[in-house]
C-alpha positions, -999 to 999 in steps of 0.1 A, spaced: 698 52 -524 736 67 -529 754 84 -509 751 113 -534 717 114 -524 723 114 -486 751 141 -487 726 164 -508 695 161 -486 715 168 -455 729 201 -458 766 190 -466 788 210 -485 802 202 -524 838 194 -505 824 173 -480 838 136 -486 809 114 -487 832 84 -468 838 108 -441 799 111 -423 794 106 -391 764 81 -398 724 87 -405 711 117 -398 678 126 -373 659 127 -402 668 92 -418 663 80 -387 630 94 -386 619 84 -423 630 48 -414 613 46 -388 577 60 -401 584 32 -429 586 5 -405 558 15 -383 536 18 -416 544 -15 -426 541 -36 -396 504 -20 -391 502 -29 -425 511 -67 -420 492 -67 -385 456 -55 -403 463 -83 -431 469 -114 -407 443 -96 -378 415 -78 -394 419 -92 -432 428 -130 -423 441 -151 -454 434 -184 -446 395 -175 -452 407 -165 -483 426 -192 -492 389 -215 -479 363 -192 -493 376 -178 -526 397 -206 -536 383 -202 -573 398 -170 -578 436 -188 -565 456 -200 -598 458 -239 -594 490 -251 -583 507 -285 -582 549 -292 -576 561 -313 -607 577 -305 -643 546 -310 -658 527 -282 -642 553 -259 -651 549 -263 -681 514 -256 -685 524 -219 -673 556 -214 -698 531 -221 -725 510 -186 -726 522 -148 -719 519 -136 -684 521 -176 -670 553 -173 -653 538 -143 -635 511 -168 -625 530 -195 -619 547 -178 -587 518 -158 -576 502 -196 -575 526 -208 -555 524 -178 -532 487 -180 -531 489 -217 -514 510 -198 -481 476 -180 -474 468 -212 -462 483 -199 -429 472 -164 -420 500 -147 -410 524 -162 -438 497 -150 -464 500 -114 -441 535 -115 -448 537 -122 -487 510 -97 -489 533 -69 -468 563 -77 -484 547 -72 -521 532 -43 -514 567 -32 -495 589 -41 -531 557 -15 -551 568 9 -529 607 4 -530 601 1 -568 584 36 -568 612 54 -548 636 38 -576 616 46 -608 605 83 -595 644 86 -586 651 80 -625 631 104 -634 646 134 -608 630 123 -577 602 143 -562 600 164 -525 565 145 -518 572 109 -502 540 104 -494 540 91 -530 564 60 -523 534 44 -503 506 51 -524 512 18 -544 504 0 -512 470 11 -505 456 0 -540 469 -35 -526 452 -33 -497 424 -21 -504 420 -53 -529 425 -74 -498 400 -56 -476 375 -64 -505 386 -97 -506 399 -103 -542 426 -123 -547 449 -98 -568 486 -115 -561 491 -121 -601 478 -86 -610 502 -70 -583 532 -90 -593 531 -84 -630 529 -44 -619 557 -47 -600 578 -66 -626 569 -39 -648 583 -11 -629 616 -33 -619 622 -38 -654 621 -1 -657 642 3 -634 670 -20 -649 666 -1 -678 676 30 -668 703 18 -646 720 1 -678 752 20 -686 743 19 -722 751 53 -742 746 48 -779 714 49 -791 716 16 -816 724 -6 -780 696 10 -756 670 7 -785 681 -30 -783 682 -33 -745 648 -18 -746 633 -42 -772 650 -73 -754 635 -61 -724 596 -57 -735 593 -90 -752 610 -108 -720 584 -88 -698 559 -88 -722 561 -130 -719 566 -127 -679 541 -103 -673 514 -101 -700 495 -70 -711 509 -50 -677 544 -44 -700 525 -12 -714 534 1 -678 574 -6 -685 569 8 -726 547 43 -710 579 50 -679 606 39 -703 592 64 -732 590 89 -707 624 84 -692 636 90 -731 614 116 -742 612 140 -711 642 135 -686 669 122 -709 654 139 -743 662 114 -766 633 118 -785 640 94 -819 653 67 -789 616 70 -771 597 72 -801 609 43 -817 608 22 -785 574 30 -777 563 20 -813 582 -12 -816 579 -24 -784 538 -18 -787 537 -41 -816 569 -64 -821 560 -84 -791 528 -91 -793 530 -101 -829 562 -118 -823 542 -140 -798 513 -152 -818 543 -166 -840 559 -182 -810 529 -191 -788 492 -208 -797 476 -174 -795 453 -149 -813 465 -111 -817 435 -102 -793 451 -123 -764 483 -110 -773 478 -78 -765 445 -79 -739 442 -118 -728 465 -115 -701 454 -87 -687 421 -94 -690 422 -127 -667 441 -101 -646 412 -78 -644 385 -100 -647 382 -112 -608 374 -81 -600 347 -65 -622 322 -76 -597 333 -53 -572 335 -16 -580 353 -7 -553 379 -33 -560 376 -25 -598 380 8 -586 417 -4 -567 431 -16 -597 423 11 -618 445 28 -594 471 5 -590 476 1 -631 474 37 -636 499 55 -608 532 45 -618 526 61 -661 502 88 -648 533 98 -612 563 89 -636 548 113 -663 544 138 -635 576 136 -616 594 142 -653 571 170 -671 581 187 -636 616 186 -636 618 192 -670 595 226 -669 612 233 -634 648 234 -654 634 256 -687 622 281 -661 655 282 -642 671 283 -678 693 252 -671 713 245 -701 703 212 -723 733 193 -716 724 195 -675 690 184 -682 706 146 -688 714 149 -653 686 136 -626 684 162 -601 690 134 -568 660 137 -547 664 150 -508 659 136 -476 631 145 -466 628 167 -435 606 163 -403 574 185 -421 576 159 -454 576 131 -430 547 145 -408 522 155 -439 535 119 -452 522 105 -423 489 124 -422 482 112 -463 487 80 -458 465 78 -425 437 95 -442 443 68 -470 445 40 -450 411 51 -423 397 49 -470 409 13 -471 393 7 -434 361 21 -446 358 -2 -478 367 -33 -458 335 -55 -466 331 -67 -430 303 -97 -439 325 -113 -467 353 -115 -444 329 -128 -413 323 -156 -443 356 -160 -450 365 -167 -418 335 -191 -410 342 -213 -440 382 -213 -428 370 -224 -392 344 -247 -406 370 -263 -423 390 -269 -395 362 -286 -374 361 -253 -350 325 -253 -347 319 -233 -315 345 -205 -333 321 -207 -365 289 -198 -341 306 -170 -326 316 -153 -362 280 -160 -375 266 -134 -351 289 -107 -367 269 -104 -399 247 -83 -407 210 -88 -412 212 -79 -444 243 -99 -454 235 -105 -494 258 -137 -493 240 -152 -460 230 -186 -479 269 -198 -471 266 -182 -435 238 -203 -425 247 -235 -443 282 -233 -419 256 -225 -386 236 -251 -391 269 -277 -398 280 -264 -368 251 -265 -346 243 -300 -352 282 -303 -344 274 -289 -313 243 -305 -306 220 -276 -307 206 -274 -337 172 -287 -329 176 -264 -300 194 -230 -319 186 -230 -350 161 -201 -356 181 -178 -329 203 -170 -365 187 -164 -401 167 -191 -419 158 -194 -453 140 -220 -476 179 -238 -486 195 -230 -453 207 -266 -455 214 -274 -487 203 -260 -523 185 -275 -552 203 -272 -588 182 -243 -599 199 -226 -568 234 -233 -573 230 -218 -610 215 -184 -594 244 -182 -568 273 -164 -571 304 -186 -577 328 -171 -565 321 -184 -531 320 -226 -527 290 -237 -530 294 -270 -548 320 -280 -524 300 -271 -493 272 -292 -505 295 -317 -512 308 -319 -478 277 -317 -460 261 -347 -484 293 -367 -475 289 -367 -440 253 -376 -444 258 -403 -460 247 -392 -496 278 -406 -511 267 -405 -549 257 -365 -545 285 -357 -528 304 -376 -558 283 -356 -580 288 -319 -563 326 -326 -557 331 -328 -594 309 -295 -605 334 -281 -578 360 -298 -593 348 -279 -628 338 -247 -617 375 -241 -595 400 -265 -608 418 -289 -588 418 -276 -553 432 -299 -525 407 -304 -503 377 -317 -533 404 -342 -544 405 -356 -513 372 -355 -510 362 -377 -544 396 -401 -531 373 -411 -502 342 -411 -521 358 -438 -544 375 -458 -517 338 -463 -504 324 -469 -541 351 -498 -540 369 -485 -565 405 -480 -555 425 -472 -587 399 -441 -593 405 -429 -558 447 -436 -562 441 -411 -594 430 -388 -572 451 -391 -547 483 -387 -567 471 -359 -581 467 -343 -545 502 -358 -532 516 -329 -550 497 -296 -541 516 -278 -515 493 -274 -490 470 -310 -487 501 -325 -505 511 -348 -471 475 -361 -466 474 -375 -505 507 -393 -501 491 -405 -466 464 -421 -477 482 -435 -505 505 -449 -485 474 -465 -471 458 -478 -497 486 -505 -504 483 -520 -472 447 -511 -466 421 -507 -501 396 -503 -481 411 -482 -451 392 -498 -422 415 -482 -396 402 -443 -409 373 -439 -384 356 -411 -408 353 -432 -437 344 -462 -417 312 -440 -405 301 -429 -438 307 -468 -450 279 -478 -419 259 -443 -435 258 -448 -475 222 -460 -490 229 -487 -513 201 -473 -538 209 -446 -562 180 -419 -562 193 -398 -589 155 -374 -592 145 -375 -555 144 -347 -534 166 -337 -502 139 -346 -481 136 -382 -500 169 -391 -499 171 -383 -459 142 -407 -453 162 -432 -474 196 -427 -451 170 -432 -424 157 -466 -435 193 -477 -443 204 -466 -411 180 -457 -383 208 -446 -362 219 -420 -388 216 -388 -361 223 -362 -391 201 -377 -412 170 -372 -387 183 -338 -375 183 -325 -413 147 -341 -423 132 -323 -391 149 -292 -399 137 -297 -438 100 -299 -424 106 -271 -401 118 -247 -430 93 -251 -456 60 -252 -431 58 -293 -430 48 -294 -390 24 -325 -398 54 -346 -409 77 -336 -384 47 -348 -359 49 -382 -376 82 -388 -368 82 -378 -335 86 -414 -328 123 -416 -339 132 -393 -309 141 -425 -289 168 -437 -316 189 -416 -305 179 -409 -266 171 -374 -265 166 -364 -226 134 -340 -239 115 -329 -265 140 -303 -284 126 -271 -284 118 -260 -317 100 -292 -318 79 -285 -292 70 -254 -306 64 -268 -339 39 -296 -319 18 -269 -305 11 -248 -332 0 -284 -351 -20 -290 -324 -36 -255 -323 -46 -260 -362 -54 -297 -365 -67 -305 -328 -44 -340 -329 -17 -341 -304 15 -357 -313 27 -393 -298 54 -382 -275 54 -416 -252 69 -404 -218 77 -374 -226 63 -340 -222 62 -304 -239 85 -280 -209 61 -253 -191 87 -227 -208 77 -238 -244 40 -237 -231 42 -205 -215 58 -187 -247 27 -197 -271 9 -184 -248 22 -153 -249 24 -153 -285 -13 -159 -286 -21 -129 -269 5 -108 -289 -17 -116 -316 -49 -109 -301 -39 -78 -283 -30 -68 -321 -64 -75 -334 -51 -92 -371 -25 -64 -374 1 -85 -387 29 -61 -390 24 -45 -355 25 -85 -341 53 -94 -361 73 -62 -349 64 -68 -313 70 -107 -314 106 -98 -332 119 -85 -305 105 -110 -279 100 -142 -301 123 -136 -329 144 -169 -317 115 -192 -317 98 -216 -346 66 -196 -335 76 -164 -351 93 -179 -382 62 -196 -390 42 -167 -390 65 -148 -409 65 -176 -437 35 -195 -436 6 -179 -418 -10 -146 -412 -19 -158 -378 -16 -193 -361 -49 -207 -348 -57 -198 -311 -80 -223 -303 -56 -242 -275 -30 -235 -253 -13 -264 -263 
């Protein structure tokens, strides 16, 4: 901002000597102070409410991989719009911590809106400043929906920079700026991709309606539509459709799935051409009506401070637009988020706690309850817990079939892959890692994963591949030259206690067509002590209805010197008993009077309901709904047998 600009919002006379004020006015003072406050709620909802580290965990497939090394780089400087990815890459691995994610985030969305005060300047400035911040809410917005949109937002804001460069060049004949111009739309049309349209639409404009240099803008526009584009497919290994749509469509793509986010960008692409347009087909109809001679018209009118009623209905815009944003913020993706980022970090008792927040009709609830029941057998109540949260048939695990229905943007392969790794199931984990390792490129924590996998397959040069390839991500970089490090003294690193317990875990049998509940009894016969192993197959049998096997291996209870009877077991025992009349072997120990009392009070639910299923379900919902009782009725029976009180 010049001091031209100050002196002529403030009431100061032609003779005043701008060198000569006192300092800011009120009203700067004011406006400076309404853009700070807007900001720093800004960064405080992005770290707080929005959290980037469950981004960085959950939606790791939408990030740009990212890898220090000369080599890397020049993967990006091969293709228009990679530079642009290459640094929102390396910006995307800071959301590993939540508040320096909150900060990039702020401090983009902070430079769209300092870019917007520069480019509307260039073409007059406008009275409304509410219109500096309306690039920020597109961004958040896109971040209350989750989708990663750093490259998009970047190659926006280049755009608009480039613009204004442009018309700060002190360039005058016609021949030079046409030059300028054309330099500057190939260079941003490599940087930035297919979002250089923005630049050609705001520099046309600046030519065509403030400056009226109409040959200039018309032959700008048209040359800088098609020279670089076409000049690219010479220079790069490219078709004429990606030259003028690929980059943008990898841009867009993301975000398709979303309309709300689509919705966001639509916005964000669109406001500079559509406001720039605006700002100058107003000052220009504003001057023919005052009857301004043509020579003043190549003179921006300097926009004015604005006074205490701009700042105020400022204010009241942008609150209306950000209480918008609050109301799109999809509340169960971001409980997800946050439970795969806590999961990650071995905060089970955290993970719990966010699982509650869902709702019951979370559409993405198969990764919700494969992180509760991870953590509840963490925390030792999972035979005790598990059906106090939502269960479904692959609540543990899914089957192939499932994994091709799911939606991929969230991590299923590597969740499976984790939770088979700690089992035991080395060779599936092995397997999963790598579909991950397909589906979302090389992200650090699955590289580390197969490193481990191949240290216990004995094969150390496979797992050293891996591991140099981590050593150099930003984020996981430390733990791959670790391990490395390692390796040299240790190939079989007998001093890391985690791999040590898979090592006494693996089967030594490959049982490539078996099913989960196979493979568990396998861990089992390799390893009796395998507590996972037996928690999982009893949860398997209590999912899909099998209450006559889980009485068969009631016997294993004392491998791992459980004080009781867990209580979903129990309740699983008596309703086998009700319906075959065989009582399970339990040896010294004996179903609580609790357990008993609540089957009987189920058992008169249902006969007080007189084979009115709904009304029994509805009442033993809201009494019952934590219990195996009512989740086997739901699923597998109109009405367990009554025959026994157990």
């Amino acid at each position: 901002m010049s001091v031209d600009s100050l002196t002529s919002g403030s009431g100061a006379s032609p003779g005043t000597v701008p060198g000569l004020r006192r300092g800011p006015s009120w009203r700067s003072l004011l406006w400076a102070g309404a853009c700070f406050l807007f900001f720093l709620l800004f960064f405080l909802y992005v770290w707080l409410r929005v959290a980037p580290a469950g981004l960085y965990h959950c939606r790791y497939m939408e990030f740009p991989p990212f890898s220090l090394g000369a080599v890397f780089v020049k993967e990006f400087l091969a293709y228009a719009g990679g530079p642009i990815e290459y640094v929102s890459a390396f910006l995307s691995q800071l959301f590993y911590l939540s508040w320096a994610g909150a900060l990039i985030i702020t401090a983009v969305a902070a430079l769209l809106c300092v870019a917007a005060y520069a480019s509307f300047t260039a073409f007059g400035g406008t009275r409304l400043p509410v219109l500096y911040f309306i690039p920020a809410l597109p961004v958040l917005m896109l971040y209350s929906r989750y989708s990663h949109a750093m490259t998009l937002v970047l190659a926006v804001l280049a755009s608009v920079l480039c613009m204004v460069l442009y018309a700060s060049l002190p360039l005058r004949r016609p021949v030079l700026r046409a030059g300028a111009f054309l330099v500057l739309s190939c260079a941003l049309w490599y940087v930035a991709s297919g979002a250089y349209v923005i630049f050609v639409v705001l520099c046309g404009a600046l030519e065509l309606l403030t400056r009226r240099r109409v040959l200039l803008g018309l032959a700008c526009v048209l040359l800088s539509l098609v020279a670089p584009p076409v000049a690219g497919t010479y220079l790069l290994p490219i078709t004429i459709e990606d030259a003028y749509v690929g980059g943008m469509r990898s841009m867009i793509g993301p975000h398709t799935g979303d309309l709300a986010a689509l919705i966001a960008v639509v916005c964000l692409l669109a406001f500079f051409p559509i406001v720039g347009v605006g700002v100058a087909l107003w000052h220009r109809l504003g001057r023919r009506g005052a009857g301004v001679a043509g020579s003043a018209a190549s003179t921006p009118e300097r926009p004015r401070q604005p006074g205490l009623m701009h700042v105020l209905v400022s204010s009241a815009v942008v609150a209306a637009g950000l209480v918008v944003v609050y109301s799109f913020f999809d509340r169960d993706l971001g409980t997800l988020c946050r439970m795969e980022c806590l999961s990650r970090r071995g905060t089970w008792e955290r993970v719990l706690r966010e699982a509650r927040r869902l709702s019951p009709a979370c559409a993405r609830g198969e990764l919700a309850t494969w992180n509760v029941n991870w953590a509840l057998y963490h925390t030792g109540r999972l035979p005790y817990e598990m059906f106090s949260y939502p269960q479904h048939a692959y609540s543990l695990i899914g089957t192939s079939e499932y994994y091709r229905r799911f939606n991929w943007r969230v991590p299923t392969y590597g969740k499976c892959a984790d939770v088979c790794f700690e089992l035991g199931l080395v060779n599936t984990s092995e397997q999963m890692s790598h579909e991950a390792l397909w589906v979302a490129g090389d992200y650090g924590p699955t590289l580390l994963q197969l490193a481990r996998i191949y240290i216990l397959k004995g094969q150390p040069e496979a797992s050293r591949m891996f591991l140099t390839a981590v050593s150099k991500d930003l984020v996981y970089g430390s733990a791959g030259r670790r391990y490395l490090e390692l390796l040299k003294s240790d190939p079989e690193l007998s001093t890391d206690q985690e791999v040590q317990r898979v090592r006494s875990l693996m089967m030594h049998t490959d049982l490539p067509h078996s099913s989960f509940e196979g493979r568990l009894l396998e861990l089992l016969r390799t390893n009796r002590q395998n507590r996972m192993a037996f928690e999982y197959l009893m949860a398997v049998y209590l999912l899909t209805g099998q209450i006559e096997k889980l009485a068969m291996n009631m016997e294993r209870l004392d491998d791992f010197a459980y004080p009781d009877v867990p209580r979903h077991y129990e309740e699983a025992l008596l309703l086998h008993t009700a319906m075959t009349g065989r009582a399970a072997d339990l040896g010294a120990r004996r179903i609580s009077p609790q357990t008993m009392a609540r089957f009987q009070h189920v058992n008169r639910v249902l006969a007080d309901c007189r084979g009115n299923r709904a009304a029994a379900l509805g009442v033993l919902a809201r009494q019952h709904g934590d219990t195996y009782f009512f989740y086997y009725l739901l699923h597998f029976a109109s009405a367990p047998a009554r025959g026994t009180s157990g």
